[in-house]
N, C-alpha and C positions, 0 to 999 in steps of 0.2 A: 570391560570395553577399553582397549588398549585406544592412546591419540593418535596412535599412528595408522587406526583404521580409516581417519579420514584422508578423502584424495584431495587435495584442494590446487585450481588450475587459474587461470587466467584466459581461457580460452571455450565461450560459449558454445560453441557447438560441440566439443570434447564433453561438457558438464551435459550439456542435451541427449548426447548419445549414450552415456552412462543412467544419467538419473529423468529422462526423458517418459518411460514407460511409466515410470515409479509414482512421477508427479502426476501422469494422467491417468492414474488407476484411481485418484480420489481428488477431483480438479477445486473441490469446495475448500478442505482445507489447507492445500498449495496455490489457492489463488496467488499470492503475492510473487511466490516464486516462478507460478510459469509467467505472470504477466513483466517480471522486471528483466529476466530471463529471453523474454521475446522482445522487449523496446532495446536489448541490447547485442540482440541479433540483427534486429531492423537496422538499426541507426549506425553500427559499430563503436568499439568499446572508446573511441578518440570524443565521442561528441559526448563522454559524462566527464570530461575533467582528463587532466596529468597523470593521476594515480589509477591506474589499470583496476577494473572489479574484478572481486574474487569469488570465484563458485565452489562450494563443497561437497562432499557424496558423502556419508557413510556407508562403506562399504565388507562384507565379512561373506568370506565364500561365494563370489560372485556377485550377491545379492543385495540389492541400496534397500535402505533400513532410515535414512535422514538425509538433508539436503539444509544447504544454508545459501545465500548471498552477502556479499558488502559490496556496496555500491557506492563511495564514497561520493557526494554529502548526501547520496538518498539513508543512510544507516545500513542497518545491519538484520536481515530477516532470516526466521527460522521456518522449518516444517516443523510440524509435531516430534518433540522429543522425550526422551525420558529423562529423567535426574540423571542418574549413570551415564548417558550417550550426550546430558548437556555436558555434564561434567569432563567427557574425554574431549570434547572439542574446545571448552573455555582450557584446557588444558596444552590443548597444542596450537590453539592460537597465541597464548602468553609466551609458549617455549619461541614461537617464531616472531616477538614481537610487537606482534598487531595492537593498536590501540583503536579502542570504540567507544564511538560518543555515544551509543544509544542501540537498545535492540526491540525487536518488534516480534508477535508470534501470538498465539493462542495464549490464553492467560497462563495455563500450566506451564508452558513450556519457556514462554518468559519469565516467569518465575523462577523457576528453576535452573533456567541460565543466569541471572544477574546474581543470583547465590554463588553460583559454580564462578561467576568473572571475579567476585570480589573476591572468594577464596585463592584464585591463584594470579591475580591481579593487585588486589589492596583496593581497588576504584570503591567507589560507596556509590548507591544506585538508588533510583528513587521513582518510584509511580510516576505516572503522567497523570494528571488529573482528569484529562480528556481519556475517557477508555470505550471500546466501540463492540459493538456483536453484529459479527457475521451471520447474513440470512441467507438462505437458500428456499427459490421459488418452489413451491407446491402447484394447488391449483391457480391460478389466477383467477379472481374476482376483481373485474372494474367496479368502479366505485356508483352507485345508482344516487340518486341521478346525477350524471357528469355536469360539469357547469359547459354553457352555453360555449359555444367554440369550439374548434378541431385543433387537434396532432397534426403535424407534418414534417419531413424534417427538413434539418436546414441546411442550404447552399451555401455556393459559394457567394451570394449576395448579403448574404447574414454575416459575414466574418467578423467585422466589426460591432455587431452587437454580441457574438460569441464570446469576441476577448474580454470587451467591458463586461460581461455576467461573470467571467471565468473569474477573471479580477476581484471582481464582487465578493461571490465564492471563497476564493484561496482571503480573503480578508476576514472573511467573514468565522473560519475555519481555525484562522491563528497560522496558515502557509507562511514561512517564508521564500515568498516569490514574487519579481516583477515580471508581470503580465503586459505586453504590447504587440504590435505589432511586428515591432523590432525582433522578441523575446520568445515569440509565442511558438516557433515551431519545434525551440530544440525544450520545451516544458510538456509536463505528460501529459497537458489538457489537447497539445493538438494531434494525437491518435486516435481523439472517438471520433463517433458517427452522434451526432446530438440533433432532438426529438426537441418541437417548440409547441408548447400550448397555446394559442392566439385567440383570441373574443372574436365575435361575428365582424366586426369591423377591420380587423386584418391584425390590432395591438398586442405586438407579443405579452405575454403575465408571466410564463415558469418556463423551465428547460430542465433537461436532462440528458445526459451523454450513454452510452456504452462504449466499452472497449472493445479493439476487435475479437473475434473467437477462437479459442485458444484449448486445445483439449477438446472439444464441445464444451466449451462450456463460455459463456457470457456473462463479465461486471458489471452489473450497471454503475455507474462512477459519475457520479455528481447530480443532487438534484435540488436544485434552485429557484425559488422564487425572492422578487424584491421586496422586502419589507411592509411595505406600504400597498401590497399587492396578496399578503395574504390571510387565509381564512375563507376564501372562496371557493375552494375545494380543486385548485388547478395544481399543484403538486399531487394529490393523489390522480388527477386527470393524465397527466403527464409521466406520470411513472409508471400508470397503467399501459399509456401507448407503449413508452420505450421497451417496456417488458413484456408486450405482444408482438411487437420489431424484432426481440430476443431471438423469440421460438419464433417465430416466423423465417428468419435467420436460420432456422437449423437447432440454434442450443440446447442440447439434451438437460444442461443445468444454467440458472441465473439464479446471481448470487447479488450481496450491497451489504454494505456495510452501514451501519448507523451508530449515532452519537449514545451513547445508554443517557445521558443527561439528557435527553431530548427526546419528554413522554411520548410528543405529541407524533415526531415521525417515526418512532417505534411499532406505536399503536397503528399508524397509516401505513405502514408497511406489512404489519399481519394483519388489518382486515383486506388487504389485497392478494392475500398469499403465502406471503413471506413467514419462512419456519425457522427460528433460530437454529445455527448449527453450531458454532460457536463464539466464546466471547474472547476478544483481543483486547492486547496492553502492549504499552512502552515502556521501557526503560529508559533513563539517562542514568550515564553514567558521570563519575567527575572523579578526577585524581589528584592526590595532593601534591603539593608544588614539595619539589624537591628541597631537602634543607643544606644550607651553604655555610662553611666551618666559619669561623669569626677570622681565621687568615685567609679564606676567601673574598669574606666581607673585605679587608685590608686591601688585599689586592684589586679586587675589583676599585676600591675608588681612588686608589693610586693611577687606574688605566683612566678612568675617567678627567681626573687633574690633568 
């Protein structure tokens, strides 16, 4: 696998039109990419920052084979790769420079990229302790019996209790982000449609977002309850809704991601349905600081005198 079989552009709908088909012949394992892939067709590439995003195809004889994104400060995501195909890409992204703070992918295939970055990088990389598995909906089974209260979703009269949950959420999660009203439209939390669990008296308890539908296929992306709020069984209430909004919606697949350190929403996601498809990781990566001659040293603190 030659580096030069990767195309790599700056121009989403050029990466869409090449590796477009590709991504939506298996939308479970390319969630990431078509979802960052569409917020940066929506929004345009000015509203992520200075540094333009970069899209990749691997391509041989016509035919795409792998897909990457960098989204500078979202990281840096993979499609399923092989060792041989991380390796030709960690190889001509070093030839052109690129530095990465971190990359994201199915466990295999992050793995086998942050081997392939250190070899022709030097960076030293390191697990993320937070590591997550990807589910994808089966049958659905709501939870018997529901606790007392309806789903519905919510307006534009909600906005202000959306932010403060979302807030909640990205704290709760380890995001770095500030959530406000100021903040809140150009942050990924304000492209769902979000599902509210409420008790008979009208008091919201849990929430839940989806992302729009993408491929056919629909994320559920973020599910929330406060603290002090659960154990009543309104997160699986609530996730039931959202993921019968899903397919009601159309989505031939729903998919969510979950914390693997968090028995309890694991277990609440496959007695609803949810069938693991696979498990994801992160890398950080870190580079060593360049070393400076001792007539470096000299010079520099003559310029400082």
């Amino acid at each position: 696998m030659r580096p030069d079989d990767w195309h790599l552009t700056e121009d989403v709908d050029d990466f869409l039109a090449r590796a477009g088909d590709f991504l939506r012949s298996r939308p479970g394992p390319h969630v990431m990419q078509l979802t960052w892939a569409e917020r940066v067709r929506a929004r345009g590439a000015e509203a992520f920052g200075t540094e333009a995003p970069v899209f990749g195809v691997l391509e041989r004889a016509g035919e795409v084979h792998a897909t990457f994104y960098r989204l500078p400060p979202h990281g840096f995501g993979l499609s399923p790769l092989t060792p041989e195909q991380a390796d030709s890409l960690a190889a001509r992204l070093a030839t052109l420079g690129h530095s990465l703070s971190r990359a994201s992918a199915d466990h295999g295939t992050a793995t086998a990229f942050a081997e392939a970055w250190q070899r022709h990088t030097g960076a030293t990389s390191k697990l993320r302790d937070t590591q997550l598995r990807l589910y994808r909906l089966g049958t659905l089974t709501p939870p018997e019996p529901l606790p007392a209260g309806r789903g519905r979703v919510l307006g534009e009269q909600d906005l202000e209790q959306v932010i403060f949950w979302c807030g909640e959420f990205a704290k709760a999660v380890g995001e770095d982000v500030s959530i406000d009203a100021d903040t809140w439209a150009d942050t990924r939390f304000a492209d769902k449609r979000y599902t509210l669990w409420e008790t008979p008296d009208g008091t919201p308890v849990s929430f839940a977002g989806m992302n729009p539908m993408i491929g056919g296929q629909i994320q559920v992306d973020i599910v929330y309850t406060p603290a002090h709020l659960r154990g009543h069984g309104y997160a699986g209430a609530v996730t039931a809704e959202v993921s019968r909004a899903a397919l009601a919606a159309g989505a031939r697949d729903v998919v969510l991601f979950a914390d693997l350190s968090n028995p309890t929403s694991n277990a609440l996601y496959q007695r609803l349905g949810y069938r693991t498809l696979t498990d994801w990781a992160v890398y950080d990566f870190a580079y060593a600081e360049p070393e400076v001659s001792q007539e470096g040293d000299r010079q520099a603190d003559r310029a400082i005198r």
